[in-house]
N, C-alpha and C positions, 0 to 999 in steps of 0.2 A: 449645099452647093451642087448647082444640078453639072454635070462634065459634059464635055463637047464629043462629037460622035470619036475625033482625032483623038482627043485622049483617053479616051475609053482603048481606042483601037490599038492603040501604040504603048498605052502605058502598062493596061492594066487588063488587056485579055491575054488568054490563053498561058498563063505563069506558069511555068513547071516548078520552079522552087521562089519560096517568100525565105525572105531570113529576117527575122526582127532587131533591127540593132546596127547598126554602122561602126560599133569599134573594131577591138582589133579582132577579136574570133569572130563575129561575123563576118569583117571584111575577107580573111583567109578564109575561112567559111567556102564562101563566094567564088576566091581565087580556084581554090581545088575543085568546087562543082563544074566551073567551066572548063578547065581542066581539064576532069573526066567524063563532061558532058559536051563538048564545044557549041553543040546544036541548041542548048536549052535556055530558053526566056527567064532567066533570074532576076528579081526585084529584089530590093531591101528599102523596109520602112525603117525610120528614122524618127525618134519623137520630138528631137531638140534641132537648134540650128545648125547647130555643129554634133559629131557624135557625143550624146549623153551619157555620165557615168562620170569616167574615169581613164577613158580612151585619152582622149586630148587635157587631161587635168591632173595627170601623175606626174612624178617628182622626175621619171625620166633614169632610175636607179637599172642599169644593166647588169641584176646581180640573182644570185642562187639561193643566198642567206647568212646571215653573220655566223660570229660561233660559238654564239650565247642561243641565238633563234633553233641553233642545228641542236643544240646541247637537250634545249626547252622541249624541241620536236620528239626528239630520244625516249622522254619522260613519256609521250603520248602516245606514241606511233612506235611500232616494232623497227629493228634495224632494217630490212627488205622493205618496208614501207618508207622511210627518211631517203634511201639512198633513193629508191625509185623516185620519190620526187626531186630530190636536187638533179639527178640523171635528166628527169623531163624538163627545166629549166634550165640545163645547162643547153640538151638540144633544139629545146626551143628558142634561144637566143641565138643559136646558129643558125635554126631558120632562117629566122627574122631579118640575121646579115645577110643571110644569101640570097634571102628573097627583093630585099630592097638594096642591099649594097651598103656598104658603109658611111659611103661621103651622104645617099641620101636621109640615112636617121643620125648624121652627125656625132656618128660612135665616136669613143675617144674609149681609149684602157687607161685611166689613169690610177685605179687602185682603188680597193673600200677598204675604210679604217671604220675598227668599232672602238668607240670610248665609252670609259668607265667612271662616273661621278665620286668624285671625294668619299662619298658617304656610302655610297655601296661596295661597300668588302666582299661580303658573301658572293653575290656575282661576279663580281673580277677574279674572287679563290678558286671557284669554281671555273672559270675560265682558263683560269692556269694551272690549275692539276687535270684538267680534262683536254687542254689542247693538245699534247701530242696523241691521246686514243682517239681523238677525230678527225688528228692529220691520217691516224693507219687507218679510221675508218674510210674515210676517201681515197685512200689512193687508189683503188681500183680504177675512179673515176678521174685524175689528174697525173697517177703515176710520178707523184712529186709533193713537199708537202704546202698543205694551202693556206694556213696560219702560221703567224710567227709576233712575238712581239718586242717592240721597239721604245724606245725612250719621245718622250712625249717632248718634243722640238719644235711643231707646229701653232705656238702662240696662243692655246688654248687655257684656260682656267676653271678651276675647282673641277677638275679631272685628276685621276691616277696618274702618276708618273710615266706609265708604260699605257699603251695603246697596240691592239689586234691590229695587225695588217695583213691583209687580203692581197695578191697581185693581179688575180684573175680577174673582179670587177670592174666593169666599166661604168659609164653610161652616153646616153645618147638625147635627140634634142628631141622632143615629145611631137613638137609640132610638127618638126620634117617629116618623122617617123607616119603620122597620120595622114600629112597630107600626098608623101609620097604613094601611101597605102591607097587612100584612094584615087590619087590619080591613074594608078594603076589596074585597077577595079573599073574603072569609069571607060579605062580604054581599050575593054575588052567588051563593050557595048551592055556591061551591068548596068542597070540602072538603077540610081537610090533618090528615095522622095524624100526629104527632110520635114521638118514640123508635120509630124502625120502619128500618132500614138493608136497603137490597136487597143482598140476596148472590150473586145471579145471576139471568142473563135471557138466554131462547132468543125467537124467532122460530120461526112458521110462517105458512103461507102467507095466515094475515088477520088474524093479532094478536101479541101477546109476552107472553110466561110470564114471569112473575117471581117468586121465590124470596125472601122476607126472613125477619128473623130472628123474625116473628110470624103469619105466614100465606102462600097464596100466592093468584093473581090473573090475571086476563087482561085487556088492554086494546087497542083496537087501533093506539095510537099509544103511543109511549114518547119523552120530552125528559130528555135528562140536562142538569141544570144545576147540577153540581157543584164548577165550580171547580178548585181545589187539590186536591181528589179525584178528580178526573176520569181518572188512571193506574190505579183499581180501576175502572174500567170500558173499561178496554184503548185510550185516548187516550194514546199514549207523548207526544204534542208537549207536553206540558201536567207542568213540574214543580213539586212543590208548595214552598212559599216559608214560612215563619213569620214573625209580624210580630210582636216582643214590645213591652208598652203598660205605661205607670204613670201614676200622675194623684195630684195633690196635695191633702190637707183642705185646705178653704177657705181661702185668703190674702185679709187683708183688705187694701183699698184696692189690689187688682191691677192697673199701670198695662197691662200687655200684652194689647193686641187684635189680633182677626187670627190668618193660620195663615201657621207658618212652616216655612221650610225652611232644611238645615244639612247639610254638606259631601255636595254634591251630591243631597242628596235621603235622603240615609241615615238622617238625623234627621228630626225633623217634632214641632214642636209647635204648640198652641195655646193658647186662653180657653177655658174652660167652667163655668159656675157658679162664676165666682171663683175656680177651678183652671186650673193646667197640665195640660194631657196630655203628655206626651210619648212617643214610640213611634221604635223604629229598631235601628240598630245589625246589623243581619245581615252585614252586609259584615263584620266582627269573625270570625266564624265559620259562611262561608257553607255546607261540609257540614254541620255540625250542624242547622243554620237550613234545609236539605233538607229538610222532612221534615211529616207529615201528624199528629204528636204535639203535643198542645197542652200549652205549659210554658214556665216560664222558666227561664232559664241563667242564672249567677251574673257572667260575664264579660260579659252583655248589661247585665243589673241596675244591675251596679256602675257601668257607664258612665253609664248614663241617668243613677243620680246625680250622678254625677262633674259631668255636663253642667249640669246644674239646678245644684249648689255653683257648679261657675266661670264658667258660663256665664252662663245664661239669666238666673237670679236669685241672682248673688252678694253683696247684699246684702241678705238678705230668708231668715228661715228659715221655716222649710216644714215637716211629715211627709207621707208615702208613704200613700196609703190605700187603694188597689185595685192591681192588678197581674193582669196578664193577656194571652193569646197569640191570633191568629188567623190562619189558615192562608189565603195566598193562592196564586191562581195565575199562572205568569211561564212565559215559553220563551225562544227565540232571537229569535222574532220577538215584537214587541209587540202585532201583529196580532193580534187576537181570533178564534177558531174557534166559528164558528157554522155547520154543515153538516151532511146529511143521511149517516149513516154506513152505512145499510142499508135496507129497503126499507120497513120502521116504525118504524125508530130515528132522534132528531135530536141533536146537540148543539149546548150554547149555554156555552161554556168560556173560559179562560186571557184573566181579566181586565189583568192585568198591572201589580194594584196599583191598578188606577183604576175600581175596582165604582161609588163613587159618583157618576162619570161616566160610566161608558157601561151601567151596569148594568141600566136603561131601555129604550134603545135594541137591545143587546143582546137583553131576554126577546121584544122586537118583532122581530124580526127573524130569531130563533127562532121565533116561532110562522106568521111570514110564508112560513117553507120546507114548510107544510102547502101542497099544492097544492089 
């Protein structure tokens, strides 16, 4: 596509910072650079119509982590390591209120509950000889305790009689949250091209060449905040994870509020407009579930069903009315990679499932490695 002298002129000369990515760490990304650059010509390419990934395709869960996931983290991760990450998710969802406001990502505190299936003992025993060591283990961070558990009143079936309850978690509306985001970005005269995928990028000695599938450009900084994508731009620590979603036409008189959790974290549903969302299931088939292809699988599908008949709402019929996949990123470590890869190049990658908590903090912290 040959461009017009005008867009050339206006869009894509003289960039001081590129960010690759429109979700939510590039968007804040972006926010901070102008921030602490006011003067400077920010771009952001975009590959999809909308932000690609997992930005606009998450369940919308405003949460730190259950207390099976906190238990599971312990096993992996030193105690200074676990607390430091719930710590950065707890203030990165502060951010994120402060930065957009409540009414615009349609927060609501309604509470996370984790349930426990009929058939796993071992996890729920473990939950309950270990939740008062990881109420004292947090309290530094809430100065109160964060678990507690409750008799199971909620309508649910082939569950434990008793259910974890969380009061801290919230959640919010995925779509407000995004497009607030950007509207916000857009009206500090950022500019973002959508449908536009970079396909390669060199460095020389005072900017970086980039290559996409519609032009090419020079800029003197480059931020990849790609995520789950982040292994086409040569970040091997970063594998990409698929998260498949379905969500119910309206149920009227819906007793379930709140966001929940289900064997271990695999599941996750909530409220939303008088719908379930529900989302999960990769653990079922986690090579397939590898992978940077957006889709759904019949063996994930079925389950989710399956879930919603015997579980969540087995006395209550429902139809299916969306479906849909988003691609996150996960490693060995949960530790997020935010670092300086080359001598113009940064990244801000491997959210590890929890974009809408540290997703914030993250594009900050990213844009903070500009010296």
């Amino acid at each position: 596509m040959n461009l017009s002298y005008w867009e050339i002129k206006n869009w894509l000369t003289n960039i001081d910072y590129t960010i690759v990515g429109s979700g939510i760490v590039g968007l804040n990304c972006a926010l901070q650079l102008k921030q602490r650059f006011p003067d400077a010509k920010i771009l952001i390419l975009e590959k999809g119509m909308l932000p690609q990934g997992a930005s606009t395709k998450n369940a919308g869960f405003a949460c730190f982590g259950s207390l099976s996931e906190i238990i599971d983290d312990l096993n992996h991760h030193s105690e200074i390591e676990v607390l430091d990450l719930i710590k950065k998710r707890i203030d990165g969802l502060q951010l994120l209120r402060k930065t957009l406001g409540d009414e615009a990502i349609g927060y609501q505190n309604l509470g996370g509950y984790e349930l426990f299936l009929d058939s796993d003992d071992t996890l729920f025993n473990s939950c309950i000889d270990r939740q008062e060591y990881i109420n004292q283990f947090l309290q530094p961070l809430f100065n109160t305790k964060v678990f507690s558990f409750k008799e199971n009143n909620l309508g649910f079936k082939n569950i434990k009689s008793k259910y974890c309850f969380n009061s801290f978690e919230g959640q919010i509306d995925t779509g407000k949250m995004m497009n607030a985001l950007l509207y916000k970005v857009q009206s500090l005269g950022i500019k973002i091209l959508n449908n536009c995928t970079v396909e390669t990028f060199s460095e020389d000695l005072n900017s970086v060449k980039l290559n996409t599938n519609q032009f090419e450009l020079s800029t003197q900084k480059l931020f990849i905040a790609t995520n789950g994508f982040a292994k086409q731009f040569n970040i091997p620590e970063v594998q990409p994870a698929r998260a498949q979603v379905l969500i119910t036409k309206p149920i009227e008189n819906l007793p379930i509020r709140g966001t929940f959790h289900l064997d271990e974290g695999y599941y996750y549903f909530r409220n939303i407009d008088n719908r379930i969302l529900l989302g999960g299931g990769r653990n079922l088939d986690f090579k397939t579930e590898a992978t940077t292809t957006f889709g759904e699988t019949e063996i994930i599908q079925n389950k989710l069903e399956e879930l919603l008949k015997t579980t969540i709402l087995p006395q209550t019929n429902f139809e299916i009315d969306h479906r849909w996949s988003g691609i996150m990123g996960v490693g060995k470590q949960k530790k997020a990679i935010v670092k300086q890869l080359s001598n113009h190049t940064y990244c801000g990658v491997r959210l590890g499932g929890m974009g809408i908590a540290i997703g914030s903090t993250m594009g900050k912290q990213l844009a903070q490695l500009l010296d």
